[in-house]
C-alpha positions in Angstrom: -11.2 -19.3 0.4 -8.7 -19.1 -2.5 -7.7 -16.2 -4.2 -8.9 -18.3 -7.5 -12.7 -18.5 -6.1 -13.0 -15.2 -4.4 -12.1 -13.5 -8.3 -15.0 -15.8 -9.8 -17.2 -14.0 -7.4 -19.0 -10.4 -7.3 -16.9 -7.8 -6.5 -15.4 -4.2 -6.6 -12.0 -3.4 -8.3 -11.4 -0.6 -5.8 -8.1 1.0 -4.9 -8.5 2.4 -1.0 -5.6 3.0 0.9 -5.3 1.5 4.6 -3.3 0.2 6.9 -2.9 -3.2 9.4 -0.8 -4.8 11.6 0.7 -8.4 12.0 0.7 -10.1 15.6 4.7 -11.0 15.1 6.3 -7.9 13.9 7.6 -5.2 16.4 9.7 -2.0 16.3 12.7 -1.2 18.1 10.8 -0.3 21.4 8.2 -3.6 21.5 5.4 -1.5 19.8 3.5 -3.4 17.4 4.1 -2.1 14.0 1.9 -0.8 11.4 2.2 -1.0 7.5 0.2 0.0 4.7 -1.3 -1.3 2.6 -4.1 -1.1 -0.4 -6.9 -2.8 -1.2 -7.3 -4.2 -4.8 -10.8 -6.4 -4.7 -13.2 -5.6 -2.4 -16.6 -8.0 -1.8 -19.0 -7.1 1.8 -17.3 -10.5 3.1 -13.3 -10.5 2.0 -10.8 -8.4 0.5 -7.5 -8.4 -1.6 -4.8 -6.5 -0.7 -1.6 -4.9 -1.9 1.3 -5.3 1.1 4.9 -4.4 2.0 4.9 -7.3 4.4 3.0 -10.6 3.3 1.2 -12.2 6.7 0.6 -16.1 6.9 -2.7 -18.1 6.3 -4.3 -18.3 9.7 -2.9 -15.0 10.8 -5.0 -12.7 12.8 -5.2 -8.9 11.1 -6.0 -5.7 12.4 -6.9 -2.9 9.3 -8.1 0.1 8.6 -9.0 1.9 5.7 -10.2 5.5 5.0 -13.0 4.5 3.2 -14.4 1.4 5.5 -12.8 1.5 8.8 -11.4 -0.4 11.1 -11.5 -4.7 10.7 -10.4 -7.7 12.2 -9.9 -9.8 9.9 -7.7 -13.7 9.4 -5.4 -14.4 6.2 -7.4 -16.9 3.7 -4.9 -17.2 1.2 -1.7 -15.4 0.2 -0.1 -13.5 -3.1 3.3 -12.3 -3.8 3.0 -9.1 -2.3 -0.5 -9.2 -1.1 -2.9 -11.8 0.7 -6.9 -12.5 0.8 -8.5 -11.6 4.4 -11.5 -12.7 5.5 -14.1 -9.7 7.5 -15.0 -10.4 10.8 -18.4 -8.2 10.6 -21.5 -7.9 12.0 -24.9 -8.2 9.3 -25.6 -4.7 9.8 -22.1 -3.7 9.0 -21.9 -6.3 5.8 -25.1 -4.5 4.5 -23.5 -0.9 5.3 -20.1 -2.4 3.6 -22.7 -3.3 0.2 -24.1 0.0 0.0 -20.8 1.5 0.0 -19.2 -0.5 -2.8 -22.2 0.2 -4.9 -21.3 3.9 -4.0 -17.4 3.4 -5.1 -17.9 2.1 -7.8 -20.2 4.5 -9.0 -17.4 7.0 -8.5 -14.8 5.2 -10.4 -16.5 5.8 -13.1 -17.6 9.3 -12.6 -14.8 12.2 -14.6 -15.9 14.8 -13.6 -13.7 15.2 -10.5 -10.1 16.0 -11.6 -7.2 17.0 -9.4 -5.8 19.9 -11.4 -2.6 20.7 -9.0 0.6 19.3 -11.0 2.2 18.2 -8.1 0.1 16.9 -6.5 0.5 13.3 -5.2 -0.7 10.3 -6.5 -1.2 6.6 -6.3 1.0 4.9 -9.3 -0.1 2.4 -11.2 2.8 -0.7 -9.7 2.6 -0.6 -5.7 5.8 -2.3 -5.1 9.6 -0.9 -5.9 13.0 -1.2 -4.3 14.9 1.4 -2.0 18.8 1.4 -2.8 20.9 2.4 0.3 24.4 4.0 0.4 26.2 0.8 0.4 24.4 -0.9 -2.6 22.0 -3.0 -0.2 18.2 -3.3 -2.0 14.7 -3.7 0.1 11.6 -4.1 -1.3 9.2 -1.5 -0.4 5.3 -0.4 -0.8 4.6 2.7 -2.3 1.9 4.7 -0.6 1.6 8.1 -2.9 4.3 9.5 -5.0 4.5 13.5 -5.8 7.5 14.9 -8.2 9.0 16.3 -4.7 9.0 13.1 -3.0 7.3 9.8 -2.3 5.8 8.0 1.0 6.7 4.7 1.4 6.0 1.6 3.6 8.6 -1.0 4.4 9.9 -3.9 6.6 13.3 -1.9 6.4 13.0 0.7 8.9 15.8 3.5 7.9 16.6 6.7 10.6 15.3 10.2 9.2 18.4 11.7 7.1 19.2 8.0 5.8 19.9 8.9 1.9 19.0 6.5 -1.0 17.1 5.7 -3.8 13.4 4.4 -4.3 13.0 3.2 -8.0 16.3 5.5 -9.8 15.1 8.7 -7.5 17.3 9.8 -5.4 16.6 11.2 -2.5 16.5 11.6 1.6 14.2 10.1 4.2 12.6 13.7 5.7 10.3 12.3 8.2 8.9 9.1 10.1 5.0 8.3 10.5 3.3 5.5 11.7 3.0 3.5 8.9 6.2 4.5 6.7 8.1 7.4 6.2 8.8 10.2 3.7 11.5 10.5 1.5 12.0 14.1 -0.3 14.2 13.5 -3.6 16.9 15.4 -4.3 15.2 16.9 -7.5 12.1 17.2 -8.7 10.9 14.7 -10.8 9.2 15.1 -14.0 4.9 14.1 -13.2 4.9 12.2 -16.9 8.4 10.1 -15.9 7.5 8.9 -12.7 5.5 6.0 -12.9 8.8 4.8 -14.4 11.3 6.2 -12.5 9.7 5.0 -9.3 9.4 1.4 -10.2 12.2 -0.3 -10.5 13.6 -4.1 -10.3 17.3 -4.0 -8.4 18.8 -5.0 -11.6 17.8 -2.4 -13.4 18.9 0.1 -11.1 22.3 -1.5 -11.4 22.3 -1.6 -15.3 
């Protein structure tokens, strides 16, 4: 299916973060790798999804997300920085998948939960940025959650914990390693109402 019919068709606008796994990319040590990734348009039968890494139509696609599970799915169509899968799914688990869209979306709309902790982190409203290294050199990158400490990020680029550099103009250092991404603490805190634009930047702008 394209991505042009699937958006003529019911869906949910739901942002749910996961992760998946491509059958050609491996790390250093031949172990599959794993990304992640977030979903934008969600129906019981196919999904769009924000990506570091873009698959090819045909691939086979193992995901999970916190809020469905774990699916094998195959690449319909692809985006810029996303691509269309198709759920391999039992009925039972399409009808399960139904009822708990009706439930998300429900929440979406509900206020009255509110995360009061100012540093707490968050999901910005762009997915995608670019890490600077040391010796000018760009990558583009997924964001996973930003807070105005730091930011976890997924990325085809796969830098050594210590590595210093830049996501967006924030500087800072990569503290940690997990397996989807890794965390980089800047080296200031950022201001919560300046991040969204701090963290998203083109590699030109950066430069400018």
């Amino acid at each position: 299916m394209s991505v042009a019919e699937f958006l003529r068709q019911r869906a949910v606008e739901v942002a749910v973060s996961g992760s998946y796994s491509l059958p050609r990319w491996y790390d250093c040590e031949g172990k599959l790798r794993t990304f992640a990734c977030r979903t934008k348009r969600v129906s019981p039968f196919r999904m769009i999804v924000d990506v570091p890494v873009v698959g090819k139509i045909g691939e086979r696609v193992t995901s999970y997300f916190q809020d469905f599970g774990e699916f094998q799915c195959t690449i319909s169509a692809t985006l810029k920085a996303g691509f269309l899968m198709e759920l391999d799914m039992t009925r039972a688990r399409r009808a399960w998948m139904s009822e708990k869209l009706t439930w998300l979306e429900k929440k979406q709309k509900d206020d009255s939960i509110k995360e009061l902790r100012h540093d707490a982190r968050f999901v910005p409203q762009a997915s995608h940025t670019f890490l600077t290294l040391a010796d000018g050199s760009t990558h583009p990158c997924f964001i996973i959650d930003v807070s105005t400490a730091g930011v976890a990020i997924s990325c085809e680029y796969d830098p050594p914990v210590g590595t210093p550099l830049a996501v967006g103009a924030c500087v800072g250092r990569v503290i940690r390693k997990f397996d989807s991404g890794f965390a980089v603490k800047f080296a200031e805190q950022q201001p919560r109402d300046s991040l969204d634009r701090l963290i998203v930047r083109s590699p030109l702008a950066q430069s400018a």
